[in-house]
N, C-alpha and C positions, 0 to 999 in steps of 0.2 A: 033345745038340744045342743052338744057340745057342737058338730059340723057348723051348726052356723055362725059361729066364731069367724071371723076371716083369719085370725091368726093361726087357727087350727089348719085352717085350707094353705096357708100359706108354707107352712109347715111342712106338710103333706106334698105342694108342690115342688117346696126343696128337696122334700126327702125322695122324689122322683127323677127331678133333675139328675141328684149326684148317685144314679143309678147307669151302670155302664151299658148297658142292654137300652138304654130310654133312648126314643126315638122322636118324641114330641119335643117342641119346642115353648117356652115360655107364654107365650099366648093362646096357644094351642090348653097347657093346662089350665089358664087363668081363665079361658072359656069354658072350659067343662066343668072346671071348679064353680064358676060364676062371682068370679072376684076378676077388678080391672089390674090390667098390667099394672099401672100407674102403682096400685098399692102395692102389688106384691114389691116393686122395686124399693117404694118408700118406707116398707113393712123388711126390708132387709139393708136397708141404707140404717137404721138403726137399732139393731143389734146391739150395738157398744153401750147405746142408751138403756135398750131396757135389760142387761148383764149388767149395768152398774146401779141400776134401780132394784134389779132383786138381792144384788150383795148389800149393798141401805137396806133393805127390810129383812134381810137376814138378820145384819148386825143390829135393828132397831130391837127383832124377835127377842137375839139374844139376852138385851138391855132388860125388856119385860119381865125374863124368864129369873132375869137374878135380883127384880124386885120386889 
């Protein structure tokens, strides 16, 4: 099932973070979710990486599509 992604959950617990009403704290989610803090931070320390890895397979897409 897609939820046992952790990158799904992590997702999920950003998207709860940058809610104005959210009352839980980071660990608080990472326990309900049942993902370790550790990753969610390391699972958002690299964002840059994987935005620069789907623009590569975008542009690789493209390459396929025009051969």
């Amino acid at each position: 099932m897609i939820l046992e992604q952790p990158s799904v959950r992590f997702e999920i617990i950003q998207s709860i973070l940058s809610c104005e009403d959210n009352i839980l704290t980071v660990c608080e989610l990472c326990e309900i979710a049942g993902v370790s803090r550790s990753g969610y931070y390391r699972w958002l320390a690299a964002a840059d990486t994987r935005q620069k890895r789907e623009a590569n397979d975008q542009a690789d897409f493209e390459l396929i599509l025009e051969a």
